[in-house]
Structure formats: C-alpha cells, structure tokens
C-alpha positions in Angstrom: 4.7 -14.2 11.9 2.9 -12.4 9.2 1.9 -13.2 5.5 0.8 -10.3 2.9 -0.9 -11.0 -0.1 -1.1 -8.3 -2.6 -4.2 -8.4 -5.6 -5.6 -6.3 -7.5 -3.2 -4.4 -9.5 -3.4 -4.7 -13.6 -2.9 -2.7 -17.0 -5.5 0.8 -16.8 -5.4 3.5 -19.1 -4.6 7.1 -18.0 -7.0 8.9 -15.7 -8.0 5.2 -15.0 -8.6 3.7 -11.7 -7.6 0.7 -9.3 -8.0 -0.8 -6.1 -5.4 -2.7 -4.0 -5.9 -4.9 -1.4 -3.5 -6.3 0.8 -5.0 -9.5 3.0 -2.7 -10.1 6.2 -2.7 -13.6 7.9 -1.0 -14.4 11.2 -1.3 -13.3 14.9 -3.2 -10.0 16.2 -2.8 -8.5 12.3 -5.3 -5.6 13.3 -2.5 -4.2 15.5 0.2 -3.6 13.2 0.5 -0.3 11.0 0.2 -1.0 7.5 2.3 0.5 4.3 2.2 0.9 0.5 5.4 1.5 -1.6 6.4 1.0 -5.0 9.0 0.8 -7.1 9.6 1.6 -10.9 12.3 -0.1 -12.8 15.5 1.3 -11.8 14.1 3.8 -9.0 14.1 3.5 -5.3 11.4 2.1 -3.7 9.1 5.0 -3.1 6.5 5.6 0.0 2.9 5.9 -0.9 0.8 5.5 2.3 0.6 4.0 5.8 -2.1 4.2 8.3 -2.0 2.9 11.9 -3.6 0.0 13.7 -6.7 2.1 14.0 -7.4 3.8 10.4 -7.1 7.3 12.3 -3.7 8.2 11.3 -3.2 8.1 7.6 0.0 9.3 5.8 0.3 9.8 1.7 3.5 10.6 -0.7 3.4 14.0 -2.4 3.2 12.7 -5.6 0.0 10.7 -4.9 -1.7 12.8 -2.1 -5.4 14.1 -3.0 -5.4 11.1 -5.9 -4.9 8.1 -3.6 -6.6 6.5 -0.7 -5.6 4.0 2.3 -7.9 2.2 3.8 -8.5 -1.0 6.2 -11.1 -3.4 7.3 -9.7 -5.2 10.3 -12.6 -7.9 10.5 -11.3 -9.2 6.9 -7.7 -8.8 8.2 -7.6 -6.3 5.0 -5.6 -2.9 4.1 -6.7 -1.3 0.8 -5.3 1.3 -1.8 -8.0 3.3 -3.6 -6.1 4.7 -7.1 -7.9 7.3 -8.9 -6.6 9.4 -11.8 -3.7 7.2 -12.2 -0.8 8.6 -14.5 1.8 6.6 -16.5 4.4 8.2 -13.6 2.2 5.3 -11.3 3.6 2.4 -12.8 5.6 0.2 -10.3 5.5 -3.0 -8.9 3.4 -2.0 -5.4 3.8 -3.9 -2.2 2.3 -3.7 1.1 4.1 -4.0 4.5 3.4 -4.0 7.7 4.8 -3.6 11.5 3.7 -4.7 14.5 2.9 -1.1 16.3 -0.1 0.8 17.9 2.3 3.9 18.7 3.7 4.2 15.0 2.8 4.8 11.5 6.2 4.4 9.3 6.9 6.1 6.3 10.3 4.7 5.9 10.8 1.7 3.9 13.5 0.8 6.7 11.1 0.5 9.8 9.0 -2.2 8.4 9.2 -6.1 9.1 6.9 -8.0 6.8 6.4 -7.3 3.2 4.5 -9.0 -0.1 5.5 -10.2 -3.0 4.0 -7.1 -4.7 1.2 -6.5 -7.6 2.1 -5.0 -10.9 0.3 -1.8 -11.6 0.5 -0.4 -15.3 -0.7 2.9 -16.6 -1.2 3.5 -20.3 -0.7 6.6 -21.6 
C-alpha cells in the first residue's frame, strides 16, 4: 500500500509561481511512476505530468508544457511540480498519483492505483 500527501499549493497572482510536492509512504515507492492531474470545478480531471520510476521519462499536458516541471527525489520518497507563469486557466484542485511500474509512465487518469487527497491551487487574475 501507498499514501500521497499533496502540499504546497495556495492563492498566487498571475504570472505567479508554485511548487508541489507530493511525499509517498509505503513499500519500494521509488519504483512506481508518478502523476499530476487536476481538476477545475465542473471539468474532467485533466493530465498534467508523469514521469517514470527513474526521472528519465517525463510526460507534460499541452496546455502546461514549456511552463511546468516534474520532478522527483527518490531518497525523500518525493515527486514535485514546478509551476511557473501560472494563469487563472491553472486553478484546480491538483492531486498526485502513482503506480507501481518501471516499464510505464501513464497519462491516463484510468491506469493509476493510489491517489491524494489533492492541494488547491488558485490563480488571480
């Protein structure tokens, strides 16, 4: 079993920026591929960016590629979501998930088994 516990979100103005972190607990965490998504207030949950086990595969959304960054620290059991030039469009609750998988990095919502309770991000315009 996995737990993920999501920090760092909060209320930034336009053009502002934030970093996520999601801490993972359990078993052999540094072995599972790790997600961000989010979801706005009556949208679908939307993919933002995995990366494999290993940091060397890394996967973004179009509407956030070249403006957000994934990240990981395995020592600290750590995944983190670097948001620069945020835009009011980036408000969402954000969560993090994760799958156990050295062969996969998911983009789908669908193929992963542990998620957080999710951080509030808010961008003022």
């Amino acid at each position: 079993q996995v737990q993920l516990v999501e920090s760092g979100g909060g209320l930034v103005q336009t053009g502002g920026s934030l970093r996520l972190s999601c801490a993972a607990s359990g078993r052999t965490v540094s072995i599972y591929a790790t997600g961000w998504f989010r979801q706005a207030p009556g949208k679908e949950r939307e993919f933002v960016a995995c990366t494999n086990w290993s940091a060397d595969i890394k996967y973004y959304g179009d509407s956030v590629r070249g403006r957000f960054s994934i990240s990981r620290d395995n020592a600290k059991n750590t995944v983190y979501l670097q948001m620069d030039s945020l835009k009011p469009e980036d408000t969402a609750v954000y969560y993090c998930a994760a799958r156990r998988s050295i062969t996969t990095t998911p983009r789908a919502a669908r193929e992963y088994e542990y998620w957080g309770q999710g951080t509030q991000v808010t961008v003022s315009s």
